[in-house]
C-alpha angles and dihedrals in degrees: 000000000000124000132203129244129218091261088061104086117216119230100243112182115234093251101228116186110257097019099096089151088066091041097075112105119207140241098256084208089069094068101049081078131115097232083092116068088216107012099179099038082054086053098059099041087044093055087047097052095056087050105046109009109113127173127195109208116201114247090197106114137074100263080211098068123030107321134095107359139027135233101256148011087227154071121030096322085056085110100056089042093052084048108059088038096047089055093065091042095057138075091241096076109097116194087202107077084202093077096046123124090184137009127237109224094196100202116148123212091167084065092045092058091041092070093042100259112165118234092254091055083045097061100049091051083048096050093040094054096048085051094057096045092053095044089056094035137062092201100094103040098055086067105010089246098309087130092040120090132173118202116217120155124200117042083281100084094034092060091038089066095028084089094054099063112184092054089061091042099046109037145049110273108191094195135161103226101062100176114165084210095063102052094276094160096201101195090051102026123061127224104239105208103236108225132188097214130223093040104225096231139023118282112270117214130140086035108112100133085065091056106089099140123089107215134343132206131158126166156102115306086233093145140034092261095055092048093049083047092065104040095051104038108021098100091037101129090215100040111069094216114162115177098213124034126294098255125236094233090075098071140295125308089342090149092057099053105048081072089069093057103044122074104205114042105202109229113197121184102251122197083342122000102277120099132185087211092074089068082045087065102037086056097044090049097249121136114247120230114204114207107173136103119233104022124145097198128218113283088348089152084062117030114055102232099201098067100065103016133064105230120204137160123239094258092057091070083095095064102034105108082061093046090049090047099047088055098103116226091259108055084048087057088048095050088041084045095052093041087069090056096051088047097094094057095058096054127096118216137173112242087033110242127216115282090000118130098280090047095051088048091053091044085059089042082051095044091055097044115116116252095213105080112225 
């Protein structure tokens, strides 16, 4: 294992009263892993970040209807809700918009759907939000949005603001659903991890033994690749494929803990190719196999996927149960053994705690601000 020397700095939180979650300082050796493309270069932005990194958020907007803060901490919008909570919570957020390096537009698609407003609804109130911030504020107009940036998870959000273009054009959109073939713009846009928080049961990890089953998937045959899954798979006798969910009449939790037996956790892209099962996995210990085109997954520029994820085109579903199997005993320790490391950037928490998900979004947000203050 690699050490550090003294010309190696440690990233130290600033310790802030009342903000326990940011004071946790981390093991360095964690991050002479390569589970980082580039571990020490992460350190010092990251360090960087904590000291300097400030975000205006907007306080136009009636907090009743769908600004500032959504419904619930749960369920498949629990990213965009941790979101707009962990940013209050956090020592990035600047009441002077002077100090910004980017601005927080807080529009909530997940509270539009909530109370039942079409797309078409959804994108006037967006349109009509992001006019009258531009018309009170200079902000937008010193760069057209490019230090702006709005946070939606699930395909909600994302075809609420398709119909304002030059909002998806101009500024940051941290979305879950990062698809190349729908205008997702990596350079400028930011995967947001879809989690399905609380996590029913604890995290699994050093617990291989306890892996005998080969893969595991078990879902709704909502795309062409599920449906390919199932019919493929679903009658294998060492891949455990159903083609509907596990029901909750066979027993408790069942489909959770299936997670804790398999090794490889199939991962197929849904409704669009993101998939809260790939954070599942990551929790229960099971390595995720993506198995979607296009996907530009969470923190990608600065985890290093392979490493702890088995990466496979869609075609390749024909083949899968060979490529599962050719991979040797070891290598498969190694991946199970990396995923535990990675855990900690795909959970939510409240405070937000350091490297955890919210972290790791604002480090991307960090990464794309511009250096030239306007």
């Amino acid at each position: 294992t690699n050490t550090t020397t003294p010309s190696q700095p440690r990233i130290v939180a600033e310790k802030k009263e009342g903000n326990v979650g940011e004071e946790q300082e981390d093991n360095d050796d964690d991050f002479f892993t390569d589970i980082y493309h580039s571990p020490k270069l992460f350190k010092l932005n990251f360090e960087e970040m904590e000291n300097k990194f400030k975000i205006y958020i907007y306080p136009d907007g009636d907090p009743k209807t769908f600004y500032q803060t959504p419904r619930k901490l749960t369920g498949k919008y629990a990213s965009e809700g941790y979101f707009f909570q962990n940013i209050r919570e956090s020592r990035f957020r600047t009441e002077d918009p002077d100090q910004a390096h980017l601005f927080f537009i807080p529009i909530s698609c997940h509270k539009m759907r909530g109370k039942g407003t079409s797309y078409e609804n959804m994108t006037i109130i967006v349109q009509n939000y992001l006019d009258g911030l531009i018309a009170k504020y200079p902000y937008w107009n010193r760069t057209l949005g490019a230090d702006h940036f709005f946070v939606t998870c699930h395909d909600v959000g994302v075809r609420a603001t398709e119909g304002v273009p030059f909002l998806v054009k101009n500024a940051i959109r941290v979305v879950c659903s990062p698809s190349y073939d729908v205008g997702f713009i990596p350079h400028k846009d930011v995967a947001l991890p879809q989690v399905l928080q609380p996590f029913a049961l604890p995290a699994g990890g050093n617990d291989v033994e306890n892996r005998t089953s080969l893969g595991f998937w078990a879902g709704h045959r909502n795309s062409k690749i599920r449906v390919i899954l199932a019919r493929v798979w679903e009658n294998d006798t060492e891949l455990d494929i159903s083609n509907n969910r596990i029901s909750r009449a066979t027993g408790h939790l069942v489909y959770q803990k299936r997670f804790y037996r398999t090794k490889f956790c199939i991962c197929p892209g849904g409704s669009q190719v993101n998939s809260a099962r790939i954070t599942d996995s990551i929790h229960y210990g099971c390595v995720p196999v993506i198995l979607s085109n296009y996907y530009d997954l969470p923190f990608n520029d600065i985890l290093d996927w392979q490493k702890f994820a088995v990466i496979l085109r869609e075609s390749d579903v024909y083949q899968l149960k060979q490529i599962l199997k050719s991979i040797s005993h070891e290598e498969f320790v190694s991946l199970h053994n990396n995923l535990v490391k990675v855990q900690k950037h795909f959970q939510w928490n409240t405070p937000p705690v350091k490297f955890d998900a919210f972290h790791m979004v604002i480090y991307e947000l960090w990464l794309r601000h511009h250096v030239i203050k306007y």
